[in-house]
PLY file of the C-alpha trace (Angstrom):
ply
format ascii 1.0
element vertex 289
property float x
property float y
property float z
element edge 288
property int vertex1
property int vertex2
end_header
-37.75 -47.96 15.70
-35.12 -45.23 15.06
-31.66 -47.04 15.05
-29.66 -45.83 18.26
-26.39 -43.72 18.00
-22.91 -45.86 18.52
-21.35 -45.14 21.64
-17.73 -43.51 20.76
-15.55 -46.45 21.17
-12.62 -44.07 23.45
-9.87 -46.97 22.40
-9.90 -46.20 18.76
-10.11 -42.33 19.14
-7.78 -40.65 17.33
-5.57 -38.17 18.62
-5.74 -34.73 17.96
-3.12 -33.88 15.10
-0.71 -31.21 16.29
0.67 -28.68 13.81
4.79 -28.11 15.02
5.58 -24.71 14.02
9.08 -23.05 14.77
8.82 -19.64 16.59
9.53 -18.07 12.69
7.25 -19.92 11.39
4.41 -19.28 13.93
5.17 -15.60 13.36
4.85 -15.85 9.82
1.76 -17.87 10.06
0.22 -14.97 12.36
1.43 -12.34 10.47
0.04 -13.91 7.19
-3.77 -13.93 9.06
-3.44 -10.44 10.38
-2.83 -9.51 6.72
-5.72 -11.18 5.19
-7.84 -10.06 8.03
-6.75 -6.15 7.18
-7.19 -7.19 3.95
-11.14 -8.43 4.10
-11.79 -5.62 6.39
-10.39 -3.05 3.68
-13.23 -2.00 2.01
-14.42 -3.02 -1.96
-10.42 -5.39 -1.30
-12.68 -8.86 -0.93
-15.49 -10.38 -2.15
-18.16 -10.62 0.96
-21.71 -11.37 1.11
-23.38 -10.15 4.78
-22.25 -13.25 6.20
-19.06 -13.81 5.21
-18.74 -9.91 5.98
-19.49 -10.62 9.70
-16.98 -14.07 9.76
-14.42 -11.38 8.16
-14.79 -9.10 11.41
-14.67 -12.45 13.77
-11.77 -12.54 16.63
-10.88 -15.85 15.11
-8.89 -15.29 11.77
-8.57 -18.87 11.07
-12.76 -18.90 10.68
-13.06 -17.51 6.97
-11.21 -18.69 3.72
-9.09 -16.68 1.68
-11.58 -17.38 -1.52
-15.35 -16.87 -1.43
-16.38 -18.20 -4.41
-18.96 -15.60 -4.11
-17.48 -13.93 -7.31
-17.12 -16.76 -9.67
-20.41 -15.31 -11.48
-18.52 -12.10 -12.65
-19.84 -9.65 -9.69
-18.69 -8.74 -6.53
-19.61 -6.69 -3.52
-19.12 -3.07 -1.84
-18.84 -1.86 1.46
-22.28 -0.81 1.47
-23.51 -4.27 0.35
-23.90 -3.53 -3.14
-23.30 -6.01 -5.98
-22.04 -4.86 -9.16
-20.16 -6.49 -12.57
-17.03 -6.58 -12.30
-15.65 -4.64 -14.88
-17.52 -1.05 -12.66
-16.19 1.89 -12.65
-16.11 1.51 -9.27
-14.00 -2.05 -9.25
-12.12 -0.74 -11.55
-10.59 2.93 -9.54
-9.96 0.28 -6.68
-8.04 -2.14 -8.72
-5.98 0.89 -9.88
-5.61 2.08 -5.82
-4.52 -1.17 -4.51
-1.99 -0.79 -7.23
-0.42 2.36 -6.14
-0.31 0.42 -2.83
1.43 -2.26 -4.19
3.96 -0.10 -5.88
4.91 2.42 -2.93
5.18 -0.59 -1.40
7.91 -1.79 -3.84
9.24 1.49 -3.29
9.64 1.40 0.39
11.56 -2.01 -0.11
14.73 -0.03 -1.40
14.06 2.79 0.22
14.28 0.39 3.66
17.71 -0.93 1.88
19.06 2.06 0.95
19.96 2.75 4.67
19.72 -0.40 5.70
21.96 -1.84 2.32
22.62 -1.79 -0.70
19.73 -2.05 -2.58
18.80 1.54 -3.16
20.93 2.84 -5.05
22.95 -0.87 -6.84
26.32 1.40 -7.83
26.98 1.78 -3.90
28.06 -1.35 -1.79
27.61 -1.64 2.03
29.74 -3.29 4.49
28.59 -6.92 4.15
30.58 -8.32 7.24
29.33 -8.46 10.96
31.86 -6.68 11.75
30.51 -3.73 10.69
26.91 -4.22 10.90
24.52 -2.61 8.91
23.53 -0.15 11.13
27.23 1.27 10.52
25.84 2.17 6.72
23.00 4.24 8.09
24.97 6.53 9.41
27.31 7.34 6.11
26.53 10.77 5.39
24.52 10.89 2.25
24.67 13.81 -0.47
22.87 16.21 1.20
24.04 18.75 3.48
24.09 17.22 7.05
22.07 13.91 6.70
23.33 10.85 7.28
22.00 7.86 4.84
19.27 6.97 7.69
18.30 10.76 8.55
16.94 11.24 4.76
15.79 7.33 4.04
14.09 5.81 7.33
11.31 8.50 7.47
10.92 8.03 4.06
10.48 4.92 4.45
7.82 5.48 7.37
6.23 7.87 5.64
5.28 5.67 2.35
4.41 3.13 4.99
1.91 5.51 6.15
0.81 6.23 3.00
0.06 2.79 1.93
-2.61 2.73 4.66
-4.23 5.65 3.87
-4.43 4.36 0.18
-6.27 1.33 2.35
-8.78 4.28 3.13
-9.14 5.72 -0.25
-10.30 2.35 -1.11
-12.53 2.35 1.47
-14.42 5.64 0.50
-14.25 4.40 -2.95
-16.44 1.25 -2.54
-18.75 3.06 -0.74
-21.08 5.26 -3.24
-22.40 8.39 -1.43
-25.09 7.99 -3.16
-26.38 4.52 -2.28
-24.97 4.01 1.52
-26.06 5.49 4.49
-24.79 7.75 6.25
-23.55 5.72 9.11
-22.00 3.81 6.02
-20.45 7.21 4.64
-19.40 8.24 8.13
-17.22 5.00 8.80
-15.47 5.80 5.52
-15.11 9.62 5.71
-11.76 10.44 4.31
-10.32 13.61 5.79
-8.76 16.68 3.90
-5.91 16.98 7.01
-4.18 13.50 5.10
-3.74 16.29 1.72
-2.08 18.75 4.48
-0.01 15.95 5.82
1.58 15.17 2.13
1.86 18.85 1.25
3.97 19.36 4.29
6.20 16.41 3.50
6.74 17.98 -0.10
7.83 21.02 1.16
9.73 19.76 3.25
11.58 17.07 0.67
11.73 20.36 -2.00
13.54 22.56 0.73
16.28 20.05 0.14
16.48 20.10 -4.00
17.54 22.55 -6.30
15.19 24.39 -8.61
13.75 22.32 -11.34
14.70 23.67 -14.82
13.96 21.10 -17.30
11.82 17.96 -17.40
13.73 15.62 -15.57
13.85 11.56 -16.80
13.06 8.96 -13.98
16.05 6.92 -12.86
18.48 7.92 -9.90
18.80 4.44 -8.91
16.70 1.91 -7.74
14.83 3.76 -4.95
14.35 7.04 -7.13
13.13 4.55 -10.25
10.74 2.95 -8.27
9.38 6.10 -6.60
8.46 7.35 -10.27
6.65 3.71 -11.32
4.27 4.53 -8.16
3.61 8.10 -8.93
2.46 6.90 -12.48
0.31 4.50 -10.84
-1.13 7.09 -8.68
-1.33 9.16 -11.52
-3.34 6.64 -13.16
-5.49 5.92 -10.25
-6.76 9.44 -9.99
-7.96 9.66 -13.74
-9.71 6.09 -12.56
-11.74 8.33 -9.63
-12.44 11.44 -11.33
-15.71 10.06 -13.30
-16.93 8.20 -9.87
-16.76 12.29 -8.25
-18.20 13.64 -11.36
-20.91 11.39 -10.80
-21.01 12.04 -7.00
-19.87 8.52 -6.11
-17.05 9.52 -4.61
-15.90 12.51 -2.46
-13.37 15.11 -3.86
-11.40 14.77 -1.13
-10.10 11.83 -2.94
-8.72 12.80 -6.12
-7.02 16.00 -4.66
-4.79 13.73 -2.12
-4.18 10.91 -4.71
-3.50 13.82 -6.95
-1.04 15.53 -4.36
0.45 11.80 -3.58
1.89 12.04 -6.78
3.15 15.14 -6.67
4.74 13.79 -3.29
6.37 10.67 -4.86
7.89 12.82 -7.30
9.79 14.89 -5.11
10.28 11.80 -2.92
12.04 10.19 -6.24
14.27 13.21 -6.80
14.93 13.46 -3.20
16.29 10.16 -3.08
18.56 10.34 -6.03
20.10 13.61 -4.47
20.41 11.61 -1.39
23.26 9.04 -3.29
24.52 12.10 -5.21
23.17 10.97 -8.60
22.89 13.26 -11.08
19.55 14.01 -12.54
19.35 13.43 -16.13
17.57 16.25 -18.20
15.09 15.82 -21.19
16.31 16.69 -24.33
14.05 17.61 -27.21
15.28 15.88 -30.37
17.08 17.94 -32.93
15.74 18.64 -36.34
0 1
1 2
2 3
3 4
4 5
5 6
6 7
7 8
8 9
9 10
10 11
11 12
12 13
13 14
14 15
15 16
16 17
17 18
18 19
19 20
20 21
21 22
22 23
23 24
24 25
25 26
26 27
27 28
28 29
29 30
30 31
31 32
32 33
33 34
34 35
35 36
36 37
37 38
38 39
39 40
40 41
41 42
42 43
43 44
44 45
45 46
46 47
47 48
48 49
49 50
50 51
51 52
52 53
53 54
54 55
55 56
56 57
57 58
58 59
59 60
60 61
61 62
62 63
63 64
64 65
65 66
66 67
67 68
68 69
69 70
70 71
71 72
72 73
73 74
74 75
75 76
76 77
77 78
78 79
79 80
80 81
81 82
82 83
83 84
84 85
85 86
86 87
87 88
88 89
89 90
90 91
91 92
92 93
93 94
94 95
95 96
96 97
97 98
98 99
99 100
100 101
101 102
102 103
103 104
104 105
105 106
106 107
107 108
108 109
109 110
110 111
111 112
112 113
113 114
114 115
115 116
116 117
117 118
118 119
119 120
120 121
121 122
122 123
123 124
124 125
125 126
126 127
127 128
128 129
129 130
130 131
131 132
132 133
133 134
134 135
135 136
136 137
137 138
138 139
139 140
140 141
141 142
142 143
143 144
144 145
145 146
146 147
147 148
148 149
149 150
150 151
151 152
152 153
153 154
154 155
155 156
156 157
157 158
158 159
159 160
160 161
161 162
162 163
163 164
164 165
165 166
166 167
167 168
168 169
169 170
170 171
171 172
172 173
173 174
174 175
175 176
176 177
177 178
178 179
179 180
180 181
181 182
182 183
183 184
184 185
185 186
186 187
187 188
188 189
189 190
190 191
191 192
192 193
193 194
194 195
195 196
196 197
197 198
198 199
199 200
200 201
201 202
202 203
203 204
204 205
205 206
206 207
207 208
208 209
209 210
210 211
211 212
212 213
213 214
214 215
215 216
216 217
217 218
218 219
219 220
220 221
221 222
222 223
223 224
224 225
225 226
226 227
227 228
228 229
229 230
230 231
231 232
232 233
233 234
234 235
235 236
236 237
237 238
238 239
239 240
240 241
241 242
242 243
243 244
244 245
245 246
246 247
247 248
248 249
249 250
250 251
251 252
252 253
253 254
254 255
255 256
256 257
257 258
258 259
259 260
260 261
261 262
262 263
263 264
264 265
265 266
266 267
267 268
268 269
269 270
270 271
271 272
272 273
273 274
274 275
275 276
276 277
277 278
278 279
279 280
280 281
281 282
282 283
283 284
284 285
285 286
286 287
287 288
């Protein structure tokens, strides 16, 4: 006879344990699985076979882990399903995206403080009293002609937010090789040539503001303007990374030209935040004989 299943003694049930959070922390805590949600979702950005693909796109974010394990044997997976070694091409022009990502990022941090503080530009202190507020700071007119400190820094600052999710999309339409995905695969990760008109319209716009360049110009122009050059060196780097995968039609042109016109935009974002605190650009000088 099959042995019969003990009843559930109810008196020695435990209770349910009940994680206190503060209203801070619970916000944290939510914001922390949005991110890791976006983050699986994001294209070639997580290791996923098909089914912990389909627990990535759950409702529930608290349903998938933050490690797989699925890569431990030195491969990992594309958006089209693909496995491939590690050290890919492919793997490799998306580590070098999420980089740039991670360095506007860094940028956008002083950028955000160079309104909102004084962490743009370090020379220049802020009112650091309630009295003032810093909302006072934002409005101290900068160096340029008839902005205040938050006319020329907060859309900068919303701009390289913007730009950090489009480099979310590059990634996408890099881990998805035209040549091996379908083309309701290729169609989900189209990138668009109106995002290179977007950034060439913010360069103009940031140029209309500089004067001519002369000379080859050395980054620094305080912290904003510094970090604004480390991220168009990354993009820099990234498009050499994507070149060979559109030479070898794995990758749509599309891309290179608008990480290749993102760092032509960070450039003139760098200069146009050093003019912004009045610093002086420092020239290259060729070494005498």
């Amino acid at each position: 006879t099959q042995p019969t299943a003990r009843p559930r003694d109810r008196g020695n049930e435990r209770p349910p344990v009940v994680v206190s959070r503060s209203p801070r922390a619970s916000l944290v805590f939510r914001a922390r699985q949005k991110v890791v949600a976006l983050t699986w979702k994001a294209a070639g950005m997580a290791e996923a076979t098909g089914d912990e693909a389909t627990m990535a796109r759950s409702s529930s974010a608290s349903s998938f882990k933050v490690y797989t394990r699925t890569g431990d044997g030195g491969s990992s997976c594309l958006f089209n399903m693909e496995r491939r070694d590690k050290d890919d091409t492919v793997f490799e022009a998306l580590g070098e995206v999420d980089e740039v990502g991670v360095a506007v990022g860094i940028a956008r941090t002083f950028v955000e403080e160079a309104w909102r503080g004084d962490g743009g530009f370090g020379a220049r202190s802020g009112p650091s009293d309630e009295s003032h507020g810093l909302s006072n700071l934002g409005e101290t007119p900068s160096a340029l002609d008839g902005l205040s400190l938050r006319a020329a820094f907060e859309p900068l600052e919303q701009r390289l937010a913007e730009i950090q999710s489009r480099l979310m999309d590059v990634g996408s339409a890099v881990a998805t090789p035209l040549d091996k995905s379908s083309e309701k695969q290729k169609s989900r990760v189209r990138f668009a040539d109106k995002h290179v008109d977007v950034v060439e319209a913010w360069i103009d716009e940031y140029d209309a503001h500089l004067p001519p360049l002369a000379n080859f110009i050395l980054p620094g122009g305080g912290r904003a303007a510094a970090f604004l050059h480390q991220a168009r060196t990354a993009a820099r780097r990234a498009e050499r990374r994507v070149v060979p995968l559109v030479r070898d039609g794995d990758c749509d042109a599309v891309v290179t030209k608008y990480l290749n016109r993102l760092s032509d935009f960070l450039y003139t974002a760098a200069r146009f935040a050093a003019a912004a605190f009045g610093a002086n650009e420092t020239t290259y000088c060729k070494a005498r004989e």
